[in-house]
ZAPAPA-702340 format. One record per residue (C-alpha): x, y, z negated; residue number from 1; residue in three letters. Coordinates in nm, 4 decimals. Each point is the difference from the previous one (the first is absolute). Example, Ala and Ser with C-alpha at 12.3 -4.5 7.8 and 13.67 -1.06 7.14 Angstrom:
2
+----------+----------+----------+-----+--------+
!        x !        y !        z ! num ! residu !
+----------+----------+----------+-----+--------+
!   1.2300 !  -0.4500 !  -0.7800 !   1 !    ala !
!   0.1370 !   0.3440 !   0.0660 !   2 !    ser !
+----------+----------+----------+-----+--------+
// end
This chain:
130
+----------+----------+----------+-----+--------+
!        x !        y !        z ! num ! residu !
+----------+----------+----------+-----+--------+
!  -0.2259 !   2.8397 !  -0.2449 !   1 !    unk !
!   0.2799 !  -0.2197 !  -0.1879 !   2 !    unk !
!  -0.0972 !  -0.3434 !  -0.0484 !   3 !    unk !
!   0.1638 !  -0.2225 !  -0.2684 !   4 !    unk !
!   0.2757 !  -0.2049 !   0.1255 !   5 !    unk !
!  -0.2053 !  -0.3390 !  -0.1074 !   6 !    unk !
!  -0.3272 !   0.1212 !   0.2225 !   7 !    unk !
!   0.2070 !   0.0299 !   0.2973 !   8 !    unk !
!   0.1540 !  -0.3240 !  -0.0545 !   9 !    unk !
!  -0.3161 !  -0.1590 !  -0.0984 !  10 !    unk !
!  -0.1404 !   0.1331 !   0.2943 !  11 !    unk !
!   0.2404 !  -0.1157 !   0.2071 !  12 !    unk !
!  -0.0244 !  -0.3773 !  -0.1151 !  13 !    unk !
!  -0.3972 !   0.0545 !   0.0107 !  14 !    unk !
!   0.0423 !   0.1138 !   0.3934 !  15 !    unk !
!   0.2482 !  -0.3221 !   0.0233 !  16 !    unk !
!  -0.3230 !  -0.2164 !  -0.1210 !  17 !    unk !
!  -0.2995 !   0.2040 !   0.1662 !  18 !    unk !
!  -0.0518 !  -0.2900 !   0.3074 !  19 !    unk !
!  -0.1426 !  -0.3055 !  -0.0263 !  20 !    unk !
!   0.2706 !  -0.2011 !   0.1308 !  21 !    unk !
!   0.2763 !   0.1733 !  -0.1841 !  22 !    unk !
!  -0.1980 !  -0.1427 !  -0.3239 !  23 !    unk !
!  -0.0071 !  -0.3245 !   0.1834 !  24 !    unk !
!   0.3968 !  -0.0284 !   0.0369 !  25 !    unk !
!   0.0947 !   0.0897 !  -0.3135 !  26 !    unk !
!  -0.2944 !  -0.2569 !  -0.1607 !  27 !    unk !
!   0.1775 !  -0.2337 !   0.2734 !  28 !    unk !
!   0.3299 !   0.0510 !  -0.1559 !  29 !    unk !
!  -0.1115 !  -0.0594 !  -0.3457 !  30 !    unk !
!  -0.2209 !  -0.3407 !   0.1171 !  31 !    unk !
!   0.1953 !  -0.1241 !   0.2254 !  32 !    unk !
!   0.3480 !   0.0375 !  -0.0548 !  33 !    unk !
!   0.1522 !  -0.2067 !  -0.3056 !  34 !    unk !
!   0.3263 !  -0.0240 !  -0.1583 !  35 !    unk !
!   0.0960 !  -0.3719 !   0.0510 !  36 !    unk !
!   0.1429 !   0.0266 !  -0.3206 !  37 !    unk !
!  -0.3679 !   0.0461 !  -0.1971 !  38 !    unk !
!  -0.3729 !   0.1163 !   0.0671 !  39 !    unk !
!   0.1485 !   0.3604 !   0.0292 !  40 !    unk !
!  -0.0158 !   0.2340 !   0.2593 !  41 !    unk !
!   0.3666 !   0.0606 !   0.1214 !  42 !    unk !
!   0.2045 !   0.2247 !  -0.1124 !  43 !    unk !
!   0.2799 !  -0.1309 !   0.0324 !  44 !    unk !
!   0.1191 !   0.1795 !   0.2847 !  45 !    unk !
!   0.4024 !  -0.0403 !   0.1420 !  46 !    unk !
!   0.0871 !  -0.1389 !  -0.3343 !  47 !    unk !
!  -0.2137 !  -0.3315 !   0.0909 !  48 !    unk !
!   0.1506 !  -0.3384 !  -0.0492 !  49 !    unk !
!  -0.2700 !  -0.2175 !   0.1512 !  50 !    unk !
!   0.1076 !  -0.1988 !   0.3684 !  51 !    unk !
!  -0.3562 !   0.0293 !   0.0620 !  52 !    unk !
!  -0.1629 !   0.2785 !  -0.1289 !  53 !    unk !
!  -0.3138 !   0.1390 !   0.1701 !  54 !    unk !
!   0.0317 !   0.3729 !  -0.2120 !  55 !    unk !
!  -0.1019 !   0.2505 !   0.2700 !  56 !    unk !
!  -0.2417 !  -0.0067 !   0.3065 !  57 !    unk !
!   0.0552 !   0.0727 !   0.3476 !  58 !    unk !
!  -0.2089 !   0.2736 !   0.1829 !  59 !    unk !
!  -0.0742 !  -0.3146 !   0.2585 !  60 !    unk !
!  -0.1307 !  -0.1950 !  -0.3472 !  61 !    unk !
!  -0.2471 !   0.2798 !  -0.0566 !  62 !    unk !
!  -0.0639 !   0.0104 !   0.4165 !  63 !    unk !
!  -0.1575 !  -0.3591 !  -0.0548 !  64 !    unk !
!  -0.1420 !   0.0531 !  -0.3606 !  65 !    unk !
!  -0.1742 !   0.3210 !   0.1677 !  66 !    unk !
!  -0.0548 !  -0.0931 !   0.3403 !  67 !    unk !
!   0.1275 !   0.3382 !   0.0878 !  68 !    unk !
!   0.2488 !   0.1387 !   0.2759 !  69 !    unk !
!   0.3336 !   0.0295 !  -0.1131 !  70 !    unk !
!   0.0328 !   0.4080 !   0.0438 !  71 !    unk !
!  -0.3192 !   0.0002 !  -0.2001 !  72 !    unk !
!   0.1440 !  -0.2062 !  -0.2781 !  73 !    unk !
!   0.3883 !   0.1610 !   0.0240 !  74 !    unk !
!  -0.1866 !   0.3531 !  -0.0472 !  75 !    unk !
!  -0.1687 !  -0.1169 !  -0.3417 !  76 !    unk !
!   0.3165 !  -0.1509 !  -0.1034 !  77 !    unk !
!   0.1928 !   0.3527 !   0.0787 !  78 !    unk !
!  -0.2213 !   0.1839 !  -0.1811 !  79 !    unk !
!   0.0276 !  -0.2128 !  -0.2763 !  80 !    unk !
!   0.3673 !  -0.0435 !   0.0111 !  81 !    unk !
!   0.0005 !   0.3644 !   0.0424 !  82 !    unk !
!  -0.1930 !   0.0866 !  -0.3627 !  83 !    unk !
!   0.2523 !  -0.2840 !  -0.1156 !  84 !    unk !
!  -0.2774 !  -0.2133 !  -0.1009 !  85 !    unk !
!   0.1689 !  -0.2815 !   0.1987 !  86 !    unk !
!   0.3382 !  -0.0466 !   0.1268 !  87 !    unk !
!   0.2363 !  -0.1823 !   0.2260 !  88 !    unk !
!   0.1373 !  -0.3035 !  -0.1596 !  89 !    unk !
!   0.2807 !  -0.0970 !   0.2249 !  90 !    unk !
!   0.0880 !  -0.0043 !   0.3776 !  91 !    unk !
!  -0.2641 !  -0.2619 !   0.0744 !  92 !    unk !
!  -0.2549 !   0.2379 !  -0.0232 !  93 !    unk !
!  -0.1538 !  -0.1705 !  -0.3245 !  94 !    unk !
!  -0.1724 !   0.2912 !  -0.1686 !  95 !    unk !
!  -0.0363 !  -0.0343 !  -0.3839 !  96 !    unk !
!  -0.2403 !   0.2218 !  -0.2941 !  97 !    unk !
!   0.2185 !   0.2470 !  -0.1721 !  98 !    unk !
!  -0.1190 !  -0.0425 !  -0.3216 !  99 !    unk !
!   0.1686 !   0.2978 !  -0.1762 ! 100 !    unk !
!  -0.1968 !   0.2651 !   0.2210 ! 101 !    unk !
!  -0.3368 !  -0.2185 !   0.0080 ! 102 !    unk !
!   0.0582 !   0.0456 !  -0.4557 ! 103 !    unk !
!   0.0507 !   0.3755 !   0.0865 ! 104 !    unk !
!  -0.2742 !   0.0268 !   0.2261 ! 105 !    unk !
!  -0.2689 !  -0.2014 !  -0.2695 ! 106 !    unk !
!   0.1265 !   0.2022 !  -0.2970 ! 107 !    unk !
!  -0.0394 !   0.3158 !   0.1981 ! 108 !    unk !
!  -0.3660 !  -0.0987 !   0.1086 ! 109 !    unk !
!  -0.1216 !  -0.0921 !  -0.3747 ! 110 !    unk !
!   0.1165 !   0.3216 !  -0.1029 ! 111 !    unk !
!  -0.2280 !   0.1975 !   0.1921 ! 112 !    unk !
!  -0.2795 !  -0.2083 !  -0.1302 ! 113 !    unk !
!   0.1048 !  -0.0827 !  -0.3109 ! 114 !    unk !
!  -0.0902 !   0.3538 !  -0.1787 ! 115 !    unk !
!  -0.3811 !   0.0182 !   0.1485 ! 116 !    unk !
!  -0.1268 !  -0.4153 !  -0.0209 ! 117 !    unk !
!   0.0965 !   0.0963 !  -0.3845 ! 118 !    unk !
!  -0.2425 !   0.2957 !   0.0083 ! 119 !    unk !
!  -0.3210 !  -0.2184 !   0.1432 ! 120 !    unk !
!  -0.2526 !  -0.1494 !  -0.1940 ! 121 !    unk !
!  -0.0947 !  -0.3700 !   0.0107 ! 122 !    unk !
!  -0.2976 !   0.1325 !   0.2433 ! 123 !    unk !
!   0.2725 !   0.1527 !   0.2084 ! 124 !    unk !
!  -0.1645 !   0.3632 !  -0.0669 ! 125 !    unk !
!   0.2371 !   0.2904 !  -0.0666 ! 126 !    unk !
!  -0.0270 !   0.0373 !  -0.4225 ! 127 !    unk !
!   0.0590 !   0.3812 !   0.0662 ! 128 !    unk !
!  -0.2715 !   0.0273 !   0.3029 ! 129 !    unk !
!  -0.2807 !  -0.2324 !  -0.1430 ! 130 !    unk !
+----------+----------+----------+-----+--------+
// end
């Protein structure tokens, strides 16, 4: 069978998000680390300018947040990192959101669901099924 090019994608970023913990990091990311220069998350990547910013999270941050084993945690991270979800900031280890393929993924997940919650009634019955 020949799947569309956005379902394999989609699936892929679905499979990046299917554990509990991989949720966790990237609602981490989003809470937890803050452009110093606003109430953003950071994107601000190589280009920063801040001394002190805190944009990015170490796998030992989420260790503690977690109260997981490292492997555990650097596995989650990989697969992540691996779907692009997340990515590797700088040679710190500081891992950031990439925001580009988290829009991509979104956009690509209300599509699928966009078409049929438009063909429900209020009473959440199929109009064509009654």
């Amino acid at each position: 069978m020949d799947f569309k090019e956005k379902d394999i994608v989609l699936a892929k970023y679905l499979k990046a998000l299917s554990h509990p913990l991989r949720i966790s990091i990237i609602r981490a990311l989003m809470d937890n680390c803050r452009c110093p220069h606003g109430n953003h998350p950071c994107c601000c990547g190589e280009n920063c300018e801040g001394k002190n910013c805190k944009c990015g999270c170490k796998c030992g941050t989420f260790v503690e947040m977690f109260d997981m084993s490292q492997s555990t945690v650097s596995q989650h991270i990989k697969e992540l990192k691996s779907a692009g979800l997340i990515e590797l900031k700088n040679r710190k280890g500081d891992y950031t959101l990439n925001h580009s393929k988290i829009k991509e993924a979104l956009d690509l997940l209300q599509n699928i669901f966009e078409l049929p919650i438009n063909n429900f009634q209020e009473d959440n019955k199929c109009h064509c099924c009654g």
